[in-house]
N, C-alpha and C positions, 0 to 999 in steps of 0.2 A: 214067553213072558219076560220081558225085561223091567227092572227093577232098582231103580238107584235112589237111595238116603244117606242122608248126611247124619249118623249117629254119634258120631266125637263129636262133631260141631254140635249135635242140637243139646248132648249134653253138657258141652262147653258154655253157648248160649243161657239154656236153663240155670246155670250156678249163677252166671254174672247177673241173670236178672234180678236171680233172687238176690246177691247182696248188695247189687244198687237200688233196689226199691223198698230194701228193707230201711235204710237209711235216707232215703230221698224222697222230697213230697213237694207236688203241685202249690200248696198251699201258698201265698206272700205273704201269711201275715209275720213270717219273722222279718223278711224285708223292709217291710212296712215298718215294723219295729225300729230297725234300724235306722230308715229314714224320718222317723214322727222324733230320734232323739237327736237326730241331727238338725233339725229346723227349729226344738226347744233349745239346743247348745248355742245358735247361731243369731237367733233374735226372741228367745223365750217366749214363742207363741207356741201354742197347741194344735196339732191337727190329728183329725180322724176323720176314717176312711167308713161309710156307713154301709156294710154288709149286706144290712137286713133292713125289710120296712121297722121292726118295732127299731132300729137305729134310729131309722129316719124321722120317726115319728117324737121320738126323745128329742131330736134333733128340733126340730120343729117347734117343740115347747120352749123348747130354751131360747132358742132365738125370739119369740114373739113374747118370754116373758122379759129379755134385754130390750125388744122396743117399747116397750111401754113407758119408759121415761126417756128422757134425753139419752142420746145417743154419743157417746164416749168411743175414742178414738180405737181404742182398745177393745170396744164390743163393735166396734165394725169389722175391723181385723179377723174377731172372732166368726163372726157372722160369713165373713165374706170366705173364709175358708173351711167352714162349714157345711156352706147354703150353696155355694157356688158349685154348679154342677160340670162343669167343663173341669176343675182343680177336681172333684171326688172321679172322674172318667179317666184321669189323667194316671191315678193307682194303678188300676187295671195292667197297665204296661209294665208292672212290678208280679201280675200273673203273669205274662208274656214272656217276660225274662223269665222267670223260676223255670214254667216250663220247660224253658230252651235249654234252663242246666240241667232236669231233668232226662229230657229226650237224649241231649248230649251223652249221659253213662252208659245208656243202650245198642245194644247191637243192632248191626238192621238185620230183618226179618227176611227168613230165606226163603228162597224162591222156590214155588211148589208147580210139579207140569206134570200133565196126566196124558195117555195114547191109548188109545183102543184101537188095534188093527183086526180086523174079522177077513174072511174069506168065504170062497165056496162051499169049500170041504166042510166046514163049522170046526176047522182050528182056528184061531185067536190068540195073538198076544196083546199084553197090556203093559205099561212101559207109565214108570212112575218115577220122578225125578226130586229131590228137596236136595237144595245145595243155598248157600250162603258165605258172605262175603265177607272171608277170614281175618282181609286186610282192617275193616272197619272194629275189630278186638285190638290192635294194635294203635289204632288212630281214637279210643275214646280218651285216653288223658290229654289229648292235643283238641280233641273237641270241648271235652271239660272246660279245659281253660278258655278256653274262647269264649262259651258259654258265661261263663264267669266274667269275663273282661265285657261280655255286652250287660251284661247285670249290675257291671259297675257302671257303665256308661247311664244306663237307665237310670237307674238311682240320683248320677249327676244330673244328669238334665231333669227328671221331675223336681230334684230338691232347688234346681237354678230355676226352672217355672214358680214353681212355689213360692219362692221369693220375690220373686219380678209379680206375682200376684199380688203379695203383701205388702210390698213398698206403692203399687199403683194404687191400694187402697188408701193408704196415708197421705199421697200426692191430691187423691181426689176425695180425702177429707178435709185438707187446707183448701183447697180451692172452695169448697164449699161453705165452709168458714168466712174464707176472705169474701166472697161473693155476697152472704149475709149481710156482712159489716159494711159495705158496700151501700146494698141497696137500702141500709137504716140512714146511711149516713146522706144519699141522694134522695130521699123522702124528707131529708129534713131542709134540702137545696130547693125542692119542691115546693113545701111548704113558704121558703122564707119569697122564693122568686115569686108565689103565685099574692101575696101578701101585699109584695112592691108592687105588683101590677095593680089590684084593687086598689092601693093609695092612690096610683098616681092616676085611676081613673077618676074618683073623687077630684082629686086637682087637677085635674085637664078640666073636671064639670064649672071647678071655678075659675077656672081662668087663670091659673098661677104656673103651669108649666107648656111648652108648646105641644103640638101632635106628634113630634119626632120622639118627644123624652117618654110618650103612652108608649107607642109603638118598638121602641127599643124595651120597655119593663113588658113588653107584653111577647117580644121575640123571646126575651131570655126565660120565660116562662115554659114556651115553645120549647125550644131548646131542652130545658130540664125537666119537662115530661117523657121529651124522646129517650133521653140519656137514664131517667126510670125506666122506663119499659126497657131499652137495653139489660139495665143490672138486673131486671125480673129475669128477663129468659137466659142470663148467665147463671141465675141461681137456681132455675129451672134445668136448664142442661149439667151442670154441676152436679146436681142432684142426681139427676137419672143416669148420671157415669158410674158414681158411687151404688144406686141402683143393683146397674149392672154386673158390676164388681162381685158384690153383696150376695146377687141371685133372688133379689128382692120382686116382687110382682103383686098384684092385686092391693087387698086392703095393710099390705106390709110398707108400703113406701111412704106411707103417711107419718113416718119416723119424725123427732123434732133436733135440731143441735143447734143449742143456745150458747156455748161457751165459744169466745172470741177467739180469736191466734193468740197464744200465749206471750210474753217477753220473751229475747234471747237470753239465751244462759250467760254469763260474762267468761265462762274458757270455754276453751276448744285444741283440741289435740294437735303436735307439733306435727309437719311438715313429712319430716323422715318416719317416724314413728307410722301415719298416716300410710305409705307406699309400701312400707313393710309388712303391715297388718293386710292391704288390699292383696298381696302378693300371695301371701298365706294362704287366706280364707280363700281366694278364689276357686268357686265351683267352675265359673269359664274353662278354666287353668286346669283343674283336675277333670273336665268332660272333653279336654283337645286330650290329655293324656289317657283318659279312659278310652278314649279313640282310636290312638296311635299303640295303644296295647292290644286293643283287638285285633287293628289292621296288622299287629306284626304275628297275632295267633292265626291269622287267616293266610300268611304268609306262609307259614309253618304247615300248615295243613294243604294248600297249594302245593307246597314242594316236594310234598309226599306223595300226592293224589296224581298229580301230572305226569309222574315218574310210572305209576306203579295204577292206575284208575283203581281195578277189581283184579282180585284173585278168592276163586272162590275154589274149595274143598269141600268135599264128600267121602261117600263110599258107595259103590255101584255093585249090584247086585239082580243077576240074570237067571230066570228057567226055563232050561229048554224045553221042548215039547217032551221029551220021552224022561223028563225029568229031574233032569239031572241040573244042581245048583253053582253058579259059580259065583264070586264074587271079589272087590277090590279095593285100592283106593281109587277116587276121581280127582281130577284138577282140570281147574276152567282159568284160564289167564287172557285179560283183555290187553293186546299187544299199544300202543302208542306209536301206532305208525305214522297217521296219516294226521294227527293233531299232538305232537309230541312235548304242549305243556308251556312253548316257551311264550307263548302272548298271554296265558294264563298268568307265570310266574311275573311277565312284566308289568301285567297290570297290578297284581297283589302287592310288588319291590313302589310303582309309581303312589300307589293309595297309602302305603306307611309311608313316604317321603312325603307327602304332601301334606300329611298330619304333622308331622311333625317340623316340618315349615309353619302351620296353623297355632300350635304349640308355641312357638318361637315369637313368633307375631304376637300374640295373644299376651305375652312375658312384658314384651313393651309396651301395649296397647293400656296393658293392666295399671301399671306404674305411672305411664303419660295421664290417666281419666283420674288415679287418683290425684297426682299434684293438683291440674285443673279444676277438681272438686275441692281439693281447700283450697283455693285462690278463690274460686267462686265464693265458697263460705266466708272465707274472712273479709271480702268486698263487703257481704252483703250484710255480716255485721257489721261491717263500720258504716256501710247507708243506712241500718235500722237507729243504731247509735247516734247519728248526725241528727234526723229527725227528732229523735227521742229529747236531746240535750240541746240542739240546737234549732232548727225550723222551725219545728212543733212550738217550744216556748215564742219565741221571734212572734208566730201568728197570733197566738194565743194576748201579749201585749201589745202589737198593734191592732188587734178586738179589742182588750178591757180600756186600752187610751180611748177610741174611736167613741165606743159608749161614754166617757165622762166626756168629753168634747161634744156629745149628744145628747148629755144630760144639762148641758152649761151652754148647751142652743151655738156653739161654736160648727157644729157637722148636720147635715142632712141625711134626713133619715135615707135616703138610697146611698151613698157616700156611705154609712155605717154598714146598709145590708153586702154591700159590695164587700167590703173589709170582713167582713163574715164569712163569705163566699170562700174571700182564698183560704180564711183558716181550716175551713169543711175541704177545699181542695188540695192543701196538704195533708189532712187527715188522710183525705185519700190513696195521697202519697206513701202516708206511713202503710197503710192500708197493702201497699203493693208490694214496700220492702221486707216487710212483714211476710209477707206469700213467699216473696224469692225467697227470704232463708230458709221456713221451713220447709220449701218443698227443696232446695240444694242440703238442708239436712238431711232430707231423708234419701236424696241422692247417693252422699256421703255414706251413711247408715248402712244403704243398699251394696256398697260396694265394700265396707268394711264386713256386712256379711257374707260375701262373697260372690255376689251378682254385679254385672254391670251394669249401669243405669240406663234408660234410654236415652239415645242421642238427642231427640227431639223433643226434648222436655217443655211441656206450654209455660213461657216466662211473659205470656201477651198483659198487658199494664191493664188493667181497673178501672182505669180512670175514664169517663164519656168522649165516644169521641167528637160529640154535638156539643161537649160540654165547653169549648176553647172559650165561651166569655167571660166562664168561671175565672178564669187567672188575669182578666182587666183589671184596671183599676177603677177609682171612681169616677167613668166618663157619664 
């Protein structure tokens, strides 16, 4: 009967369990913790993570008692990182890592092998083996840390989603805004074009204008019913982006938001100040270095393991048939002959150099998007300002002249509707420059929190593209 256990080791094992699981636990929610006060330090919103249905179900009320009146820029926000179920999924990977640091403290589990030999005779041995892999009590602080460095990694990137969620909400509540203002202001282009055509059908009746001058008030009529139904289904797809965002469905989407794009603020942050703060705050910046910190724990742990795979210890211990006991120590070592670690070791050396190439990249990339975000911003105040101060008025008095010129029988009444036209079609204008700022504010926002914005930001113009007779004159 042969006989081998690993007694040092198992009571070696047994201590370390005990005082890593006395101190360690599955649980995220201090992570969570962690994370829920770094996205209140960074743009003072709130997030939680809903455990349990009675969460969800709190969850639920609150949101449907925010719809109930107009919808505030702020209670979408809220809504949208609440309701949204892909941002509450996205936690979960805050269990994933915990675990990983937990698993990390642990020994592995040793190997247990069992023989039954029988015979003729009805002698029998039995042949029992427990051995485990001594090397893995030496390599858990190099795993810890790894553990750890992917826990930070985690943490950046959910906190860089979460943001990039936040700011898409704000992007796709200006849009919807703008879109509003929009289709109020083309309903009223509507109205005026379908008015001129009823006159001039009247005066075609009497014989005061030719068929060309009907059929022209009746194209631009044309015209600005298509360029309605366009701004409908912008403010239809606007909406259902926002939607989406939100985690909004069924009798939820029937939300209402009445308030217009605001004015621009008259300041705006300097230049250098701006590059310095994106530099800081950037999660990008800190999830290439929570990267290239892991890639260099993984390094660390490669060039231990390549060298040395397993070595496992025991103690072995045999009965003979007639009795008698003996016993020892055991040692198992897996030699590195025929795979001795160095493709292993180059790929671990090539994955930290590449991070840190990524890193590096990332340094200037950060710095380039924010100048380019204030240069955008300051354009796009000075075209909101231009309109405001200057086009805007300009339209607005060649309308109030055109009507006394109309009132003192000097203009025709299509000659005034037209004069009307463009002042509705610089509104619209304003209408647009209005959009670019806010949504390149919240561009700006996004990155001074520490996200990069997306590249492809929709800056597509408002204005109809059926709409071109709008900007005639009075032909």
């Amino acid at each position: 009967m042969n006989i081998r256990t690993s007694i040092l080791i198992g009571i070696v094992s047994a201590a370390m369990v005990l005082l890593f699981s006395g101190c360690a636990t599955t649980d995220p929610e201090k992570p969570f913790a962690g994370l829920k006060e770094e996205i209140k330090a960074r743009t003072n919103a709130e997030i939680e993570w809903q455990r349990s249905l009675e969460a969800r179900r709190h969850a639920s009320q609150r949101i449907r008692s925010m719809l109930r009146d107009d919808l505030t820029l702020e209670e979408a926000i809220a809504i949208g990182l609440a309701n949204n179920r892909r941002i509450q999924g996205l936690y979960q990977e805050l269990g994933v890592a915990q675990a990983g640091v937990v698993q990390s403290q642990l020994l592995d589990n040793p190997h247990v092998g069992f023989a039954y030999l029988g015979s003729s005779s009805n002698l029998y041995k039995l042949e029992l083996e427990a051995v485990t892999n001594i090397l893995s009590l030496f390599l858990i602080p190099l795993r810890q840390a790894l553990a750890e460095a992917q826990m930070a990694r985690a943490h950046h990137r959910i906190a860089g989603l979460v943001l990039a969620h936040l700011f898409d909400i704000r992007r796709a509540y200006v849009m919807v805004q703008a879109h509003q203002q929009a289709y109020r202001l083309l309903e009223r282009v509507l109205l005026s074009s379908e008015a001129a055509h009823e006159m001039a059908e009247r005066l075609r009746d009497a014989g005061n204008i030719t068929r060309l001058e009907l059929l022209s008030r009746r194209s631009l009529a044309e015209e600005d019913r298509l360029a309605l139904s366009s701004a409908s289904l912008a403010v239809f797809e606007s909406r259902e982006r926002l939607n989406r965002l939100m985690g909004l469905w069924g009798e939820d989407i029937a939300w209402t938001v009445k308030a217009d794009l605001p004015a621009v603020p008259m300041d705006y942050p300097d230049v250098e100040e701006v590059e310095k703060r994106a530099v800081e705050a950037s999660l990008d910046m800190a999830l290439a270095k929570s990267r290239l910190t892991a890639g260099a724990r993984e390094l660390g742990i490669t060039n231990v393991t390549s060298i040395l795979p397993e070595f496992e210890v025991g103690a072995a211990f045999e009965r003979e048939e007639d009795g008698m006991w003996f016993g020892g120590p055991a040692f198992a070592l897996q030699l590195p002959i025929f795979d001795p670690g160095h493709a292993k070791r180059s790929k671990a050396r090539a994955i930290v150099e590449r991070h840190w190439e990524e890193f590096t990249a990332l340094s200037v990339e950060v710095r380039s998007q924010a100048r380019e975000a204030f240069r955008r911003l300051e354009v796009a105040r000075e075209q909101v300002l231009y309109y405001e101060k200057s086009f805007l008025p300009l339209r607005q008095a060649m309308t109030r002249q055109a009507q006394r010129r109309y009132n003192g029988m000097f203009l025709g009444v299509f000659d005034l509707l037209m004069i009307k036209r463009m002042e509705i079609r610089a509104s619209l204008g304003y209408i647009d420059a209005l959009k670019a700022y806010w949504i390149t504010q919240s561009d700006m926002e996004e990155l001074l929190a520490g996200k990069l914005p997306p590249h492809s930001t929709d800056m597509r113009m408002i204005l109809p593209v059926s709409g071109g007779s709008m900007g005639q004159g009075g032909h």
